[in-house]
N, C-alpha and C positions, 0 to 999 in steps of 0.2 A: 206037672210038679216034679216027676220023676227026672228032666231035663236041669230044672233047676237044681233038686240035691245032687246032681253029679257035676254041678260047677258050670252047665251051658246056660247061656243068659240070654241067649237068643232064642226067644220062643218064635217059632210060627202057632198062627192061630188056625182051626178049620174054621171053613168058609162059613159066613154066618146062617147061609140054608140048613146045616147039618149040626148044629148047636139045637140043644133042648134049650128052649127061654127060660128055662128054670136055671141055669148056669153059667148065661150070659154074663151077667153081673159077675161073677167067678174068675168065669176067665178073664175079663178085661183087668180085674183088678191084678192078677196074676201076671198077665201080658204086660199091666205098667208098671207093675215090682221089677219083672225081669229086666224092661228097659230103662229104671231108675238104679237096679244096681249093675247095670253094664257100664251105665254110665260112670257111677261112682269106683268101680273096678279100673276103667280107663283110664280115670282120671287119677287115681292111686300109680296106675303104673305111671305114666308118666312124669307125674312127680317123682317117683322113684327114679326114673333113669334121669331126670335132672340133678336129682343128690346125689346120685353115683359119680355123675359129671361133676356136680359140687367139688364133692370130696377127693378129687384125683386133680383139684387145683385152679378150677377155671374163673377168671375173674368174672365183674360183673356182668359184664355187654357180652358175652359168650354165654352167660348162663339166660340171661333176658333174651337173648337170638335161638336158643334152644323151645325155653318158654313160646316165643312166636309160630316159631315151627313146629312145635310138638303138641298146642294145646287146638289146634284146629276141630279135631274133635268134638271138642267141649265146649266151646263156646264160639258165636259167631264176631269175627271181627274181619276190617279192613288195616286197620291201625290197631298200635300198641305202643304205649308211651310207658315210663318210666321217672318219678322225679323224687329225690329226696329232700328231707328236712335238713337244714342247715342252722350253727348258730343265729342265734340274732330273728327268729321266725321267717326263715325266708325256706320256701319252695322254688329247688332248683330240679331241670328238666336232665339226666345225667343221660339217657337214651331215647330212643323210638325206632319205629318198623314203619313203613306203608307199601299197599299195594300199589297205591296212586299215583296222588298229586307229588309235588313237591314239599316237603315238609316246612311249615311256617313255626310251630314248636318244636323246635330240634334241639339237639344236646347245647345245654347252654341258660337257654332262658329259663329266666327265674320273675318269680312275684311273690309278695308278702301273704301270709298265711293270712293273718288276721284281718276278721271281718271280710273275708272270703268265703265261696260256697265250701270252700275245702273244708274249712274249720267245722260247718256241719257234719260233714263227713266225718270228719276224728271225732267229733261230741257225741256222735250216734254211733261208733265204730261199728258201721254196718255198710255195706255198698251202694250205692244210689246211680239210679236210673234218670236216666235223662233222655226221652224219646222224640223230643223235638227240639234240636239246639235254635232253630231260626225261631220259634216263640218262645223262645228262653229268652235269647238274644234283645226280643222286641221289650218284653219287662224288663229286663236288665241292662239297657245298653250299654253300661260302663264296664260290663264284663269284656276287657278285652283277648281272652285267652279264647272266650266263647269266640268272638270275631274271629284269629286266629284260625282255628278249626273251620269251621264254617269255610274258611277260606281256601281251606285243605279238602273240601267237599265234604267234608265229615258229616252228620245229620244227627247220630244219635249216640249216645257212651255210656258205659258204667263206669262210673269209677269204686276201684277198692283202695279199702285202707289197707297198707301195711303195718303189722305189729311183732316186735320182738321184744320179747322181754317181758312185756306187760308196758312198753310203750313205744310208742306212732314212730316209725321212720321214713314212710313216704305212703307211695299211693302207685297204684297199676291203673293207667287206665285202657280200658279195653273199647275200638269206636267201631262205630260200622256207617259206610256212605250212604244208608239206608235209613230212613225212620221207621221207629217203632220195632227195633228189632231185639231188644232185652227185656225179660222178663222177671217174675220172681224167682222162676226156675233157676233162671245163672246169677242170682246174687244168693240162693241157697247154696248151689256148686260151690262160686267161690269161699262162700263162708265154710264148708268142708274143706277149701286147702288154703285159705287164709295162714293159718299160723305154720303149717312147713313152710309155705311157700317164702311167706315171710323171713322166717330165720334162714333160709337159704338164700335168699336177698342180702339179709345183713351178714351172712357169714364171706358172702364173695363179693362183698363192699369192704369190709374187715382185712380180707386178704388183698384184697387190690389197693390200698393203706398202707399195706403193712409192707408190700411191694414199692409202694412210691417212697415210704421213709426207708427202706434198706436203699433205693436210689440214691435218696438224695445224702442218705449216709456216704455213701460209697462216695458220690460228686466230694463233700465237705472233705472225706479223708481224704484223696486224690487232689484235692485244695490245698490240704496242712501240709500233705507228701510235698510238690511241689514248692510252695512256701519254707518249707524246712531244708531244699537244694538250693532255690533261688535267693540270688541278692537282690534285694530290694531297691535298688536305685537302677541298675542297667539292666533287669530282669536276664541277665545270665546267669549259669551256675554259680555258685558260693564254693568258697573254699573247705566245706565239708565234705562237698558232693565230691569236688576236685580229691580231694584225700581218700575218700573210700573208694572212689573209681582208678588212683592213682596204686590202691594197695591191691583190687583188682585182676586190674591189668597188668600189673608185675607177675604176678602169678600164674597168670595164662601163658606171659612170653616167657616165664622161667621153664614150664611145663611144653611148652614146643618150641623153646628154644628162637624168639623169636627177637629182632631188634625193637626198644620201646625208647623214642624220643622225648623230649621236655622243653619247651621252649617258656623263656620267663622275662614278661614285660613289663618294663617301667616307663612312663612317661615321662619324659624330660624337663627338669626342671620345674615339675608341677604345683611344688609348694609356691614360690615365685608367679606361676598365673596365677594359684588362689589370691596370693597378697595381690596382684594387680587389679585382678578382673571381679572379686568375688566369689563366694564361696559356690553362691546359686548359677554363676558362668562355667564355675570349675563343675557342680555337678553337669547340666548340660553337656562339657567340654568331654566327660568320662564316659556318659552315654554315649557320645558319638564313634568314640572310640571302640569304645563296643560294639557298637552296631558294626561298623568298620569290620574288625574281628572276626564277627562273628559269618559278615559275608564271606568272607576269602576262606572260612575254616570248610569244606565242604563235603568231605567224608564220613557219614552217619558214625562210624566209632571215635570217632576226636573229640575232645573234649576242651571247652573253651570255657575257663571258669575267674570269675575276680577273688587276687588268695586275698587283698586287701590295698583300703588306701588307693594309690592308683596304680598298683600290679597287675597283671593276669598271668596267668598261664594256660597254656596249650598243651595236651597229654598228645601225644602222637602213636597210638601202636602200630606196629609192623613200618617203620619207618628208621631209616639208619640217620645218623645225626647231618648227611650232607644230604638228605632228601628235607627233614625237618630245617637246613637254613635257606635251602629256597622258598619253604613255605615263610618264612621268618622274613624273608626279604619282600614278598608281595604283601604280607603285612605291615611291614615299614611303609612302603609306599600307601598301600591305600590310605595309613593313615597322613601321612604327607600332602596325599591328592584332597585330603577334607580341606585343607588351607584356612584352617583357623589361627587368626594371628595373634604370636607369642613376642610380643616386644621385648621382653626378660629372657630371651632363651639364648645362651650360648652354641647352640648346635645346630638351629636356622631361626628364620623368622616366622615360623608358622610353629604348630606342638608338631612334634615327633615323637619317635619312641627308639628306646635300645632293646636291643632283642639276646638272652643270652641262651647258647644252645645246647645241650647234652643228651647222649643218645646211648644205649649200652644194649648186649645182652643179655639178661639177669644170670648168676651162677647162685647157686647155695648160699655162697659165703659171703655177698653182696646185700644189699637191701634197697629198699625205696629212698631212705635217707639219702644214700649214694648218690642217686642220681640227683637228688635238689639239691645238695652240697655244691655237685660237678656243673650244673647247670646255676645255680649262683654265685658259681667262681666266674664262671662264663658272662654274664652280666655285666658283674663287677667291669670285667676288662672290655667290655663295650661303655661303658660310662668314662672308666678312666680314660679312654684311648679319643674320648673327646662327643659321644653317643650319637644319637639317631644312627646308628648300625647295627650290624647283627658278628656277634662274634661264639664261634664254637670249640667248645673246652677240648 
């Protein structure tokens, strides 16, 4: 006794020659308190270091892989499954462990609650024992989850409900390859950590939720972002993105002093293929072009954007205006080499493009205007001068 108020729970007993039979009975009952509250202590701590785990962030399957490993102690298993309720009454499988076989219930599989042994389970919200699944099996043939297991070696299982709140959100079930190995004893256990356990279940289901909608938040924003640069027909840049990367990049080369090119393209004569070809040929015809474009552009800071209609431009940093019309000229070309045929076109017999080019250093007293003024004066005099060329201001 004196062992037990000082907090040890491990009695030894003296041999039973050396016991008076008058306190037999005594001490055994002493002996099984001590090893009912060891138990009950171990199983305390453990739970505790799983809510510590809990609460320092760990999702579901990390706190269920803690459960596997930490509750050996306490209860005998080979297997340990994991399944929650879902709308609509359906029991899905969201984890499992095994020592063994290969798992036949594994994360994934689901079956309807109703008119299931499960639903007993919730109706009695108490753990149920099942110590021989293969004569389960033989009265119940249609149980096909039993078959499952069975299949997994499994023999015998407790299954526990899970409760939060004051209602069912799934079930633990705990198996062993062995028949006949759970008793009343470990469905009292569990029923002493039924309700932490539970709520730690649903808190690190809640958090692993609440983790996938900040994902998928994050995906949707990174959608809009995207969609709010991109034009919608040649999935290139828009000429917003073009604008605020154009205001930028002025700023960095004004700041080190650096050359920042602009080249600005029109396609020639392209109202004329609309009327000819189609409006739905003209789109196609602008994709191509793009695409075209957007091969020949190939240094991660360049910027290739539709400002509108069937313009684009090209931002060029760190490039002086006779570096930007050689790129201007493999652009012409490649789109030359598409050979899509322009019967309306003055400037060849396929679509072409003019390319107009201007290049500065930024000073104080200059601005971004500057340059697209200079480089669609530049344009201009590629078109007038008869187009599909590249002319620099």
């Amino acid at each position: 006794m004196e062992q037990l108020k000082s907090g040890e729970y491990r009695v030894c007993l003296p041999p039973a020659e050396e016991r008076r039979d008058e306190v037999d009975d005594l001490i055994s009952s002493v002996g099984a308190l001590a090893h009912t509250l060891q138990q009950r202590f171990e199983a305390a701590r453990q739970l505790g270091l799983i809510a510590e785990q809990v609460n320092s962030g760990l999702l579901l399957h990390e706190v269920l892989d803690h459960v596997y490993t930490g509750f050996r102690s306490l209860l005998p298993y080979t297997r340990i499954g994991c399944a929650l309720l879902e709308p609509g009454g359906v029991v899905r499988s969201v984890w499992a462990r095994s020592e063994v076989a290969e798992l036949q219930i594994g994360v994934g599989y689901a079956a309807k609650i109703q008119g299931s042994s499960l639903m007993q389970v919730l109706e009695s919200n108490r753990p149920r024992i099942m110590n021989d699944l293969e004569a389960y099996l033989t009265e119940h043939p249609e149980s096909e989850s039993t078959r499952r297991m069975l299949g997994e070696g499994i023999r015998s299982s407790l299954t526990c409900p899970l409760i939060a709140g004051g209602r069912p959100i799934g079930f633990l079930f705990f198996s062993s390859n062995a028949p006949n190995t759970y008793s009343d004893a470990h469905v009292d256990l569990f029923q002493q950590l039924t309700r932490q356990l539970s709520v730690i279940v649903e808190k690190s289901r809640l958090y692993e939720e609440l983790l996938e909608s900040q994902a998928e938040l994050m995906r949707m924003n990174e959608q809009l972002a995207r969609l709010a640069c991109c034009d919608g027909l040649t999935g290139i840049a828009n000429r917003r993105y073009f604008e605020v990367q154009l205001a930028t990049e002025w700023r960095r080369a004004l700041r080190v002093q650096s050359p920042l090119s602009l080249a600005m393209v029109d396609v020639d004569h392209f109202k004329s293929f609309n009327d000819r070809y189609g409006h739905p040929v003209g789109d196609a015809c602008l994709r191509s072009v793009a695409q075209v474009l957007s091969s020949r552009i190939r240094r991660a800071g360049d910027v290739l954007a539709r400002y509108g209609g069937e313009e684009f431009v090209v931002l060029l940093p760190n490039t002086s205006a006779e570096g930007a019309a050689q790129v201007a000229e493999e652009l012409r070309m490649g789109v030359v080499e598409l050979a899509i045929p322009h019967a309306d076109s003055s400037a060849a017999t396929v679509v072409s493009i003019s390319v107009g080019i201007a290049g500065m250093v930024p000073t104080e007293s200059a601005c971004p205007g500057d340059l697209m003024q200079a480089t669609d004066r530049a344009l201009y005099a590629a078109k007038a001068a008869g187009r599909n060329r590249v002319v620099v201001a």
